[in-house]
C-alpha positions as CSV (number, residue, x, y, z in Angstrom):
1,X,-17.5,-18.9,25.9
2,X,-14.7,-21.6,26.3
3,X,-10.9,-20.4,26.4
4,X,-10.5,-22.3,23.3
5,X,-13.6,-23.4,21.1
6,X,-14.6,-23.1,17.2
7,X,-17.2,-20.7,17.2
8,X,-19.2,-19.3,13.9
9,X,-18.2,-15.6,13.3
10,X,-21.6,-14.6,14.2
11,X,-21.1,-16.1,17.9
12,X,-17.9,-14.2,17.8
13,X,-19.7,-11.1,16.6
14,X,-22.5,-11.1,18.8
15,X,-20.7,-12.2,22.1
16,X,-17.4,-9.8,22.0
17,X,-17.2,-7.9,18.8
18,X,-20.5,-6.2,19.5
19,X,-20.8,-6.4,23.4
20,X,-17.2,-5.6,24.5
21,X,-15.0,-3.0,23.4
22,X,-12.7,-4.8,21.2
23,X,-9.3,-2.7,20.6
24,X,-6.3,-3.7,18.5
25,X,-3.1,-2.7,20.7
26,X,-0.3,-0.6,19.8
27,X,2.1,-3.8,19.8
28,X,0.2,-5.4,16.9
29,X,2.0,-4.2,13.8
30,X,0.3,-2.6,11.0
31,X,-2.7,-3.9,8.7
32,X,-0.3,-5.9,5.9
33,X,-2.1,-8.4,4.0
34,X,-1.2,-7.8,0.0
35,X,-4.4,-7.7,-2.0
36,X,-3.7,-11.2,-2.9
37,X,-4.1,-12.8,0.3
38,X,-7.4,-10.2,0.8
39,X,-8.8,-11.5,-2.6
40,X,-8.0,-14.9,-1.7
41,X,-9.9,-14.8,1.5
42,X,-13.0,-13.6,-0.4
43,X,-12.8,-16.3,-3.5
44,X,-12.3,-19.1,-1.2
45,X,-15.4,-18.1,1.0
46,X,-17.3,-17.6,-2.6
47,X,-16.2,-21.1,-3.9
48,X,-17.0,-22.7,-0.5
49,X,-20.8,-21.2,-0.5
50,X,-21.2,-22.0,-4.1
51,X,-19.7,-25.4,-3.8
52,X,-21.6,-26.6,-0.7
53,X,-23.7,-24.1,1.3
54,X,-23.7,-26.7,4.1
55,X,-20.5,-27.2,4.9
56,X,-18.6,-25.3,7.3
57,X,-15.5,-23.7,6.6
58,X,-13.1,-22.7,8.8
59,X,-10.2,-19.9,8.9
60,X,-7.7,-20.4,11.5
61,X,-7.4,-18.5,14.9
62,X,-7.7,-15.5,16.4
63,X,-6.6,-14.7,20.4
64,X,-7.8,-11.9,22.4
65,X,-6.7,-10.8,26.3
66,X,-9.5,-9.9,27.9
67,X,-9.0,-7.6,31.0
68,X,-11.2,-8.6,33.4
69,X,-11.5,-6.6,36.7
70,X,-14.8,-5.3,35.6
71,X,-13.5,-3.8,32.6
72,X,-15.4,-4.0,28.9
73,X,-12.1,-4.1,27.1
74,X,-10.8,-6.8,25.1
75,X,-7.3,-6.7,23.1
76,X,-7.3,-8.4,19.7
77,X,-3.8,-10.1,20.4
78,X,-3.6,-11.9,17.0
79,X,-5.7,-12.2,13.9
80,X,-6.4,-8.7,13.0
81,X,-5.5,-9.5,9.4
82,X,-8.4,-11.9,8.7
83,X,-10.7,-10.1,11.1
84,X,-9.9,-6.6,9.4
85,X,-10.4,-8.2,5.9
86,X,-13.8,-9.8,7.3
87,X,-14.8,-6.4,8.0
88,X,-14.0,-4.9,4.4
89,X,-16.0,-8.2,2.7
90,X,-19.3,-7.5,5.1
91,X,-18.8,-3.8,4.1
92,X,-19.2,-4.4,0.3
93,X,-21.7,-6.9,0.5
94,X,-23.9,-4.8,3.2
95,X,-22.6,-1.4,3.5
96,X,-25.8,-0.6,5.9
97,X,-24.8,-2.8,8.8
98,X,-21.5,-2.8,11.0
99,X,-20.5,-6.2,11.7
100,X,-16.8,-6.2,13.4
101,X,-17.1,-3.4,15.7
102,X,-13.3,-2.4,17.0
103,X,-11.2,0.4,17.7
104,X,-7.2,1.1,17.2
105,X,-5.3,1.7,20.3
106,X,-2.8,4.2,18.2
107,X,-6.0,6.0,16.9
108,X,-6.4,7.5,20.0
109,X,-5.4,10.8,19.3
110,X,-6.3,11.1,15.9
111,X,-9.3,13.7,15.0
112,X,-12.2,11.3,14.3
113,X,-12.0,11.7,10.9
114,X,-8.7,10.1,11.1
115,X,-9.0,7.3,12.3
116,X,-9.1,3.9,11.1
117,X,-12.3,2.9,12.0
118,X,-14.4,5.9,10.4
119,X,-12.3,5.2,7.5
120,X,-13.6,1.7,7.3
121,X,-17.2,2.7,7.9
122,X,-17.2,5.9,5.8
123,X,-13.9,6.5,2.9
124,X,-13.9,2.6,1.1
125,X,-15.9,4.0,-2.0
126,X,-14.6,7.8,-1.4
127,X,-11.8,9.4,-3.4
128,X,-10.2,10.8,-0.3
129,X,-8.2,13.9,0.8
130,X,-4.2,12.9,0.9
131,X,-4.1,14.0,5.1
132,X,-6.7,10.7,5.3
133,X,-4.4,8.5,3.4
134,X,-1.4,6.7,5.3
135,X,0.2,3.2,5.4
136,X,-3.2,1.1,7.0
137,X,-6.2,3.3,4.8
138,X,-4.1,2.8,1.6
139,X,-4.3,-1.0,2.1
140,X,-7.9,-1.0,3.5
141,X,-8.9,0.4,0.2
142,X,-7.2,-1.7,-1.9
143,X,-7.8,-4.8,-0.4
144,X,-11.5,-3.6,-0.2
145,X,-11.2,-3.3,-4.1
146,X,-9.9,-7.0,-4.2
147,X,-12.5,-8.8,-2.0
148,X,-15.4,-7.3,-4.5
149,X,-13.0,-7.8,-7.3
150,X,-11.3,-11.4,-5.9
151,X,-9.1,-12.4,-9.0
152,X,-6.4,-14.1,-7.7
153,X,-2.8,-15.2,-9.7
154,X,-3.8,-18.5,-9.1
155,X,-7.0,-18.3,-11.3
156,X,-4.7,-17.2,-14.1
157,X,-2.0,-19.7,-14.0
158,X,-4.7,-22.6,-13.3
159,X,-6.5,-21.5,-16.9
160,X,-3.0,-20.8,-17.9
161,X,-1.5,-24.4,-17.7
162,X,-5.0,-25.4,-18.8
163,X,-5.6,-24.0,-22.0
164,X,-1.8,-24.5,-22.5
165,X,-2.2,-28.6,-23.2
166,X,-4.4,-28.3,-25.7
167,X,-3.1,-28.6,-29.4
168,X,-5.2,-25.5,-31.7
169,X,-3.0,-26.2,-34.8
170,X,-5.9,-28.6,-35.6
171,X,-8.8,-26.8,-34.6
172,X,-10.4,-25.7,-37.3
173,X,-12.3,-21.9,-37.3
174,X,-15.9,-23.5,-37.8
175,X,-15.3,-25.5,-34.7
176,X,-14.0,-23.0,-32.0
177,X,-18.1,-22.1,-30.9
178,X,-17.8,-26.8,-29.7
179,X,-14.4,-26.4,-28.3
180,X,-15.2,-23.6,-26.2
181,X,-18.2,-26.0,-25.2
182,X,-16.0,-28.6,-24.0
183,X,-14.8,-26.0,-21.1
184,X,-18.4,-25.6,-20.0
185,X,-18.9,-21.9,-20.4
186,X,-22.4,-20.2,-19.2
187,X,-22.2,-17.8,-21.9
188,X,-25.0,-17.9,-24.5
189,X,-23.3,-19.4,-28.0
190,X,-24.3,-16.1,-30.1
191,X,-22.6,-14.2,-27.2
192,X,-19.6,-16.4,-27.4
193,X,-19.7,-15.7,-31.3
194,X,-20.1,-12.0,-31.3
195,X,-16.9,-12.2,-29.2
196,X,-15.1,-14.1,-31.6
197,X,-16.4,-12.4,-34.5
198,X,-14.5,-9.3,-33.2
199,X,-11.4,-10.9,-32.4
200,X,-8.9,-10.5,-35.6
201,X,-6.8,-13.3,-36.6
202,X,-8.7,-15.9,-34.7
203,X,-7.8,-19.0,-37.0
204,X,-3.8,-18.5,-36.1
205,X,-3.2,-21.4,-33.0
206,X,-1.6,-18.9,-30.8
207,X,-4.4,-16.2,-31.1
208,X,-6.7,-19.0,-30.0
209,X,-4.8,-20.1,-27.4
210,X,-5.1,-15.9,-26.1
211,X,-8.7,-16.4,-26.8
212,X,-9.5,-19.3,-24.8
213,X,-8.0,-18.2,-21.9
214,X,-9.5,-14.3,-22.2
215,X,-12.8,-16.1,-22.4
216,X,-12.6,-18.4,-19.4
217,X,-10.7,-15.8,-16.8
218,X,-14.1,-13.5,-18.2
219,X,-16.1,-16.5,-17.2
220,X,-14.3,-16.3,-13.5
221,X,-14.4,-12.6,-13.3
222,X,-18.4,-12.6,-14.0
223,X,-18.9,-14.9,-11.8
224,X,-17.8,-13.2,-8.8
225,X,-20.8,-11.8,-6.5
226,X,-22.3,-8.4,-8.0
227,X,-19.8,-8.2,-10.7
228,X,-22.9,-9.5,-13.1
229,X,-24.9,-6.8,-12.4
230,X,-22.4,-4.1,-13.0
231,X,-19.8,-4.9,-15.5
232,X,-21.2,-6.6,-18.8
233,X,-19.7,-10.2,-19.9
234,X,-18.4,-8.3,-23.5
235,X,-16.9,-5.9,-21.7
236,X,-14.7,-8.0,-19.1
237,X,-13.5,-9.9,-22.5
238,X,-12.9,-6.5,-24.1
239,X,-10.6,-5.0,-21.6
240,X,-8.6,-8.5,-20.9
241,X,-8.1,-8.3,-24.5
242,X,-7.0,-4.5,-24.5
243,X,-4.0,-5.4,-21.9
244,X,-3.4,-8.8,-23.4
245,X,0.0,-7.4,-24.8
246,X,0.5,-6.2,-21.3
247,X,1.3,-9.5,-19.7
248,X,3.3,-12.9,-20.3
249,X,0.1,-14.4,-19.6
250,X,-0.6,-15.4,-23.2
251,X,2.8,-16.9,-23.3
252,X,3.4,-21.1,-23.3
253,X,6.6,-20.5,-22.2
254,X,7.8,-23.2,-19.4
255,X,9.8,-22.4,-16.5
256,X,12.2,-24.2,-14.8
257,X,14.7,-22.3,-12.2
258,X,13.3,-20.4,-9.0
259,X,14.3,-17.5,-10.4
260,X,11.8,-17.4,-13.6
261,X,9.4,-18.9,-11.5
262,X,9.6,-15.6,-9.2
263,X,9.6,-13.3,-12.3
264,X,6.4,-14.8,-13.1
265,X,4.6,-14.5,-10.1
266,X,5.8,-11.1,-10.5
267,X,4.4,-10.2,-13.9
268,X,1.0,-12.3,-12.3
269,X,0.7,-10.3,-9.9
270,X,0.9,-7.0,-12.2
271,X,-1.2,-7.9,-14.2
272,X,-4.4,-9.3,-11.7
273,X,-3.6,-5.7,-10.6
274,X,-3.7,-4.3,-13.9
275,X,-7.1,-6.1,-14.8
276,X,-8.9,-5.1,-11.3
277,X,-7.4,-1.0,-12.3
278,X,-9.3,-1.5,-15.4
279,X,-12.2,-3.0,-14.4
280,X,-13.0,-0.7,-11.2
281,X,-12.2,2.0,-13.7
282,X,-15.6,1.5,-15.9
283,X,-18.1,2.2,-12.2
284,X,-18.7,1.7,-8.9
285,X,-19.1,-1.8,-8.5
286,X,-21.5,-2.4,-5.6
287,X,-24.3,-5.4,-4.7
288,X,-28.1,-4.9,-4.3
289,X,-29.4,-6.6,-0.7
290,X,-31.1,-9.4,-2.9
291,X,-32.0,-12.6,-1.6
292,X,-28.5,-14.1,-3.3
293,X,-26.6,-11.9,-1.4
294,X,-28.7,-11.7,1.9
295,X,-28.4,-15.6,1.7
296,X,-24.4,-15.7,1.5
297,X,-24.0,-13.0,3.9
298,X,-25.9,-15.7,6.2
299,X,-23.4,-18.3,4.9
300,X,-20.4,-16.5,6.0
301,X,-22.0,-15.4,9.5
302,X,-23.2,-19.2,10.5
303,X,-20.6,-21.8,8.0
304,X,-17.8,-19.7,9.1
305,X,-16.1,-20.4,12.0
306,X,-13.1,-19.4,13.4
307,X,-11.1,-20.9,16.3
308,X,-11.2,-18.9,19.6
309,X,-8.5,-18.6,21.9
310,X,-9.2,-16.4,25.3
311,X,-4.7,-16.0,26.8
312,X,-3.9,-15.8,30.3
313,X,-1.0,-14.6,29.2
314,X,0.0,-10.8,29.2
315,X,-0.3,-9.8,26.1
316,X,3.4,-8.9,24.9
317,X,4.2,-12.7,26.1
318,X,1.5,-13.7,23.7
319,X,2.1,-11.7,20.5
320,X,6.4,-12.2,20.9
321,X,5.0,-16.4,20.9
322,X,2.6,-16.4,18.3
323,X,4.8,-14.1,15.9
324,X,7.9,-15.7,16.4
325,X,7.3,-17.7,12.7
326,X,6.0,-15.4,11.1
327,X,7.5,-12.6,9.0
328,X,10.2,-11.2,9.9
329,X,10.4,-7.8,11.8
330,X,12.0,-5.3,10.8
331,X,14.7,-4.1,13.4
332,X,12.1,-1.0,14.5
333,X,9.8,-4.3,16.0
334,X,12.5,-6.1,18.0
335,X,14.2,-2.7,19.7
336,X,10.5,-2.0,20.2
337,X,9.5,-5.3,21.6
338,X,12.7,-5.3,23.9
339,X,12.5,-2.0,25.0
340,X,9.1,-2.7,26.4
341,X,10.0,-6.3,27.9
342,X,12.8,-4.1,30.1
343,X,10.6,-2.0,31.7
344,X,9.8,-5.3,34.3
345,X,5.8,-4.3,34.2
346,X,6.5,-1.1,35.3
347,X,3.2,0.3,33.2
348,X,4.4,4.2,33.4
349,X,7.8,3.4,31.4
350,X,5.7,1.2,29.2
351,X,3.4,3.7,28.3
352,X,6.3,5.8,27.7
353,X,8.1,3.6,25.1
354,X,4.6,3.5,23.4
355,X,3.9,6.6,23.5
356,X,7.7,7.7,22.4
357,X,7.0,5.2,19.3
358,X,3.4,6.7,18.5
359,X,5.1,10.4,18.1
360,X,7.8,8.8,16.1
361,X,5.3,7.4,13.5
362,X,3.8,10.0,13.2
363,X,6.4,12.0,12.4
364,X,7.5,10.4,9.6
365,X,3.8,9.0,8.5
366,X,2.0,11.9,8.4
367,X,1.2,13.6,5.0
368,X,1.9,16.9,6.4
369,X,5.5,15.9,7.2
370,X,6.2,14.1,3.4
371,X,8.4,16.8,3.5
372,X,10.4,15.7,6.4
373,X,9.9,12.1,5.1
374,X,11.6,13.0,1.5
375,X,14.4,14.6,3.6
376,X,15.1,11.9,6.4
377,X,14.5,8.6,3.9
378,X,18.2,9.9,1.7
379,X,20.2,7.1,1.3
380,X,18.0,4.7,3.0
381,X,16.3,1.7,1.7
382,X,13.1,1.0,2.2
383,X,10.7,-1.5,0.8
384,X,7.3,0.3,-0.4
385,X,5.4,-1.4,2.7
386,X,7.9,-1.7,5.1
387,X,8.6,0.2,8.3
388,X,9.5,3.6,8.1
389,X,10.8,3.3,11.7
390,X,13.8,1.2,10.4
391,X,15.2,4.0,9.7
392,X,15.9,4.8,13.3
393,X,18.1,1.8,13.7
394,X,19.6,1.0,10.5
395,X,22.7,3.1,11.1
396,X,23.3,1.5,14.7
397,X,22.5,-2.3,13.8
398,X,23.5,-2.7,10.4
399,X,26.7,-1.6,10.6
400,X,28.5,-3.9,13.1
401,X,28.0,-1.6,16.0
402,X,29.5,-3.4,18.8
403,X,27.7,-1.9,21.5
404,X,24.7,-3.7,20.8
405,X,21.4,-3.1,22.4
406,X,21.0,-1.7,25.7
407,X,18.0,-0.3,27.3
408,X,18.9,3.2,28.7
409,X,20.8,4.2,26.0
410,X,18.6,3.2,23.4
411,X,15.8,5.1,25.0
412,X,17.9,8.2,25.3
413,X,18.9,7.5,21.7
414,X,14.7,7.9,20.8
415,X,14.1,10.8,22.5
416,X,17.3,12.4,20.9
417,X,15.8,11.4,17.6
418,X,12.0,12.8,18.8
419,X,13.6,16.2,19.9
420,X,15.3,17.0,16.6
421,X,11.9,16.0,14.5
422,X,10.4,18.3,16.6
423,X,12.3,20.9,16.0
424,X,12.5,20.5,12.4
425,X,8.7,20.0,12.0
426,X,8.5,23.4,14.3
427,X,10.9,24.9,12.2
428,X,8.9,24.4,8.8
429,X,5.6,24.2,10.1
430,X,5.3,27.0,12.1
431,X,7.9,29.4,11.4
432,X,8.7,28.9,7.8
433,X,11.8,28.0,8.1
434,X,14.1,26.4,6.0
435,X,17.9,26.5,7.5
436,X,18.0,23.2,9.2
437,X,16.3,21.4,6.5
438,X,18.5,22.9,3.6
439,X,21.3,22.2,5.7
440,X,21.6,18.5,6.2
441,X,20.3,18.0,2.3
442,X,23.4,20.2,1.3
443,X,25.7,17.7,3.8
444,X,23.4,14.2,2.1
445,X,24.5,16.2,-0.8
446,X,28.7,16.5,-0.4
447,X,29.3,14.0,1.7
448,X,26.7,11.2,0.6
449,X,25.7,11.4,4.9
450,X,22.3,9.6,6.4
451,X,20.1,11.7,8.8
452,X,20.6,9.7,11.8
453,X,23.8,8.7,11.1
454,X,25.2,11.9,12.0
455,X,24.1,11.8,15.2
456,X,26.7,8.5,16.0
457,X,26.1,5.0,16.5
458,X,27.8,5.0,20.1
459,X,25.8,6.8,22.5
460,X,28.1,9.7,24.0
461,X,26.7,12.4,25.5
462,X,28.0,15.6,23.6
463,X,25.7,13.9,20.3
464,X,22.9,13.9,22.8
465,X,23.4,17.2,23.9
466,X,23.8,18.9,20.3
467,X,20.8,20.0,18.2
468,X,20.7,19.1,14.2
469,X,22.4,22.3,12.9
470,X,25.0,22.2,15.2
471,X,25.7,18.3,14.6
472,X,25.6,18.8,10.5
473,X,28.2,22.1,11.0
474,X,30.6,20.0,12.7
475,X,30.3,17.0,10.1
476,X,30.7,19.6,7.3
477,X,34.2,20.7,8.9
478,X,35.4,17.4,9.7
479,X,37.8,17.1,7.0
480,X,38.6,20.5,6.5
481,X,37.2,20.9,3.0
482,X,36.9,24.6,1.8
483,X,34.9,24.2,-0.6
484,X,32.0,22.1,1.1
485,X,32.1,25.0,4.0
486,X,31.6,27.4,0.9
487,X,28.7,25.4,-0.1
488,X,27.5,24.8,3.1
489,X,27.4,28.9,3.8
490,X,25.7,28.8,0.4
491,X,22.6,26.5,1.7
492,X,22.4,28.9,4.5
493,X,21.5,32.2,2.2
494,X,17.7,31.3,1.8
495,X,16.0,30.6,5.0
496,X,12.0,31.1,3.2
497,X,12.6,28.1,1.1
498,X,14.0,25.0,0.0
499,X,17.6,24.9,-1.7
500,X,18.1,21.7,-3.5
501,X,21.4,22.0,-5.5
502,X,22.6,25.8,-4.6
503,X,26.3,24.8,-5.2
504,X,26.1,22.5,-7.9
505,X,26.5,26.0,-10.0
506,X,29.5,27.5,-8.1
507,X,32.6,28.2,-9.6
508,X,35.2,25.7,-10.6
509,X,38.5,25.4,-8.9
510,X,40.0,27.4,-12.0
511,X,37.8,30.0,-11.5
512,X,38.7,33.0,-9.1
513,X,35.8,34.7,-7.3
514,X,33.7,35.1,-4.0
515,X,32.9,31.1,-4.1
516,X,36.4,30.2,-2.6
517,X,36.6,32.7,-0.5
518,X,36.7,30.4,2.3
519,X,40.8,29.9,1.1
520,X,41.3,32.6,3.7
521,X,41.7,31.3,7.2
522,X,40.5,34.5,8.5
523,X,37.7,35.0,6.6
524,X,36.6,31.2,7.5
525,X,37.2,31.9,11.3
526,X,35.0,34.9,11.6
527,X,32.0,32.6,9.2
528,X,32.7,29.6,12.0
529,X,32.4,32.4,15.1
530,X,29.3,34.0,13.7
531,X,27.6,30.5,13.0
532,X,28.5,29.2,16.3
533,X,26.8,32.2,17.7
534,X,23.6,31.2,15.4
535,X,23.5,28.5,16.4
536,X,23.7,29.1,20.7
537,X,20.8,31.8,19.9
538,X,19.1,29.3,18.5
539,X,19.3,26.5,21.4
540,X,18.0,29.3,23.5
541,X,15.0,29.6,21.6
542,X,13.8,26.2,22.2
């Protein structure tokens, strides 16, 4: 194959997908496409076959390093989105066959059932166990459930402004079965009537306005491949018509300023959601390997084609060039990206960036550590989908740290950051134990402190050197506050189990008792001598 041709998928398929071993690397960021873009993938492809099953249609580029030097492997350097959401549209409409065959490069040491490949191939149509549900399966399912479902906001507002320029105030109620005519509808007139004859206070012009556009977006829904032979026309009408109140949908209301235009795609969005909830609610929805189906699968495999692009380039060169106008990464992606650009080719240090990253993630991805998640995200903020390493470097580069980035600091930063996780999953996981956590959520607590702010934005050694407990003591007698040490010693009672709030109840300064008994200097000297030792029994035991 050329370094740069257009090839139909099946060319692609047959040539690399299914000959070579095809891997997605650990620099591509996650699988993000929002079910809109997924379900907008599978409508257009629908449209296109319906429209003209000649014509070839195209969807933009993908690039891949190949290896060489006698090697099968091939990296997906761009275009995992559309080739991942390729994959979960063959998988619905032939859940026999494996089309796109390719592997993860951060799967690696996952249990097979872990992975995101057997999750493709086995869990789309499952209800799954939590430990197999993280940030890429969460969006392969959903986005599976919008290329077999493919409503898109732009269906809605297209029969929106439609049936919007029509004027009902002089439609009369005899002569709604010839106006609904006029928008060529499939459905069978009585079919159309038994619909209407259930719809209460049809003759007002706004509740036909809300009728016409129910009826036409059912029209759109039952037209989508398999959705016939699951879900019944009446039915699709019924439930649009059950959430109808749900949505400004129904509304004629125009909008002017960006910002109503953005609250609207907003409430679209919602409410495509809401409809394909609803819809997948009633079954399964699934395809029978008719000759309708057999003969668009064809389509897509031979009127599809994609541009291939074979880079010389390593690949970091080539994913830092083709992503550099598309979204923008969060700050985890450029330290990432940079760290790995300063290790001059040298593969061992780049393999230990990687690897340093893949422990990370998985530290604050797993479902087994939500609870370390819950504790860590305080007083972060995080977009649903975004990142959750951000929260590494939000501290240091969002708060006008002059320092800036530099390569062996930040590195000794990261493994700073993968010791102390360590511990504290070690601590909870294995042992039971609760100190550490209970301890920073008491300090998040009084003092309003972020996890990894606490550990500095410079990069002096004695924060290096210091383990959690230690750094979160010293931060809780910063400023000399009696009663936060009182409630700190409070947090420290109950090693078995969580404390959320154990000093929201003590007593108040008026009150006399053992809850300021940190007044006394020498009582507070002998707590801070016996913690201190606590704490170096506990460094040796790591």
């Amino acid at each position: 194959m050329k370094e740069n041709e257009m090839i139909p998928l099946e060319c692609l398929i047959n040539n690399y997908f299914n000959k070579r071993e095809v891997y997605i690397p650990l620099l591509q960021r996650n699988y993000k496409w929002s079910e809109e873009a997924a379900a907008t993938l599978s409508q257009d492809l629908w449209d296109a076959y319906n429209n003209d099953k000649d014509k070839i249609y195209t969807i933009g580029m993908i690039t891949v390093y190949d290896e060489g030097m006698d090697s099968q492997k091939v990296q997906l350097v761009d275009g995992q989105q559309r080739i991942v959401t390729l994959t979960l549209l063959l998988k619905y409409l032939d859940n026999k066959k494996q089309y796109f065959k390719f592997k993860f490069e951060r799967d690696e040491d996952l249990e097979e059932d872990e992975k995101r490949e057997y999750f493709i191939e086995n869990n789309l149509k499952k209800e799954c166990d939590e430990r197999y549900l993280y940030t890429d399966t969460i969006r392969f399912k959903k986005n599976y459930n919008a290329v077999l479902l493919p409503l898109t906001t732009v269906d809605v507002d297209r029969i929106n402004s439609e049936v919007n320029k029509h004027n009902f105030t002089a439609i009369k109620d005899h002569k709604i079965i010839e106006f609904i005519k006029a928008f060529k509808l499939e459905r069978l007139e009585d079919e159309i009537r038994d619909i209407l004859n259930n719809v209460k206070e049809r003759q007002k012009p706004e509740q036909i306005n809300k009728i016409y556009k129910m009826l036409l977006l059912s029209e759109r829904i039952y037209g989508f491949i398999g959705i016939s032979k699951n879900i019944e026309y009446t039915k699709i009408f019924e439930i649009l018509n059950s959430i109808s109140h749900e949505s400004a949908f129904y509304n004629k209301n125009i909008l002017h300023t960006p910002k109503e235009k953005k609250e609207r795609d907003i409430i679209l969005r919602r409410y495509v959601y809401r409809v394909r909830e609803r819809l997948l609610e009633i079954k399964n929805i699934y395809v029978d390997a008719d000759e309708k189906v057999q003969d668009y699968i064809k389509y897509i495999l031979h009127n599809v084609e994609i541009l291939f692009h074979i880079t010389r380039s390593k690949p970091i060169d080539e994913f830092l060039n083709i992503n550099k106008n598309k979204t923008r990464f969060v700050i985890s992606d450029f330290i990432k990206t940079n760290l790995i650009i300063d290790t001059k080719n040298n593969l061992e240090e780049r393999n230990n960036i990687l690897n340093l990253f893949k422990v990370l993630a998985a530290y604050l991805y797993k479902v087994e550590n939500n609870k370390i998640w819950n504790l860590i995200r305080k007083g972060y903020f995080l977009e649903e989908d975004e990142n959750r390493l951000k929260v590494l470097f939000c501290d240091r580069y969002y708060q006008n740290n002059k320092k800036g980035y530099i390569y062996e600091f930040e590195y000794t930063k990261l493994l700073k950051y993968n010791l102390v996780l360590d511990r504290l999953f070690y601590d909870i996981q294995d042992l039971g134990y609760w100190n550490a956590y209970n301890s920073f959520n008491c300090l998040h607590q009084l003092k309003g402190k972020r996890f990894f702010e606490i550990f500095g934005l410079g990069y002096n050694k004695d924060s290096v050197d210091k383990d959690l407990e230690e750094t979160i003591f010293d931060s809780i007698l910063e400023d000399n506050n009696f009663l936060n040490l009182n409630y700190f010693l409070e947090s420290q009672l109950c090693n078995d189990e969580i404390v959320e709030n154990s000093y929201s109840d003590l007593p108040s300064e008026l009150e006399k008792g053992w809850g300021h008994i940190m007044k006394d200097n020498s009582v507070r000297e002998e707590f801070e001598e016996i913690f201190n030792v606590y704490l170096t029994k506990r460094k040796n035991t790591v």
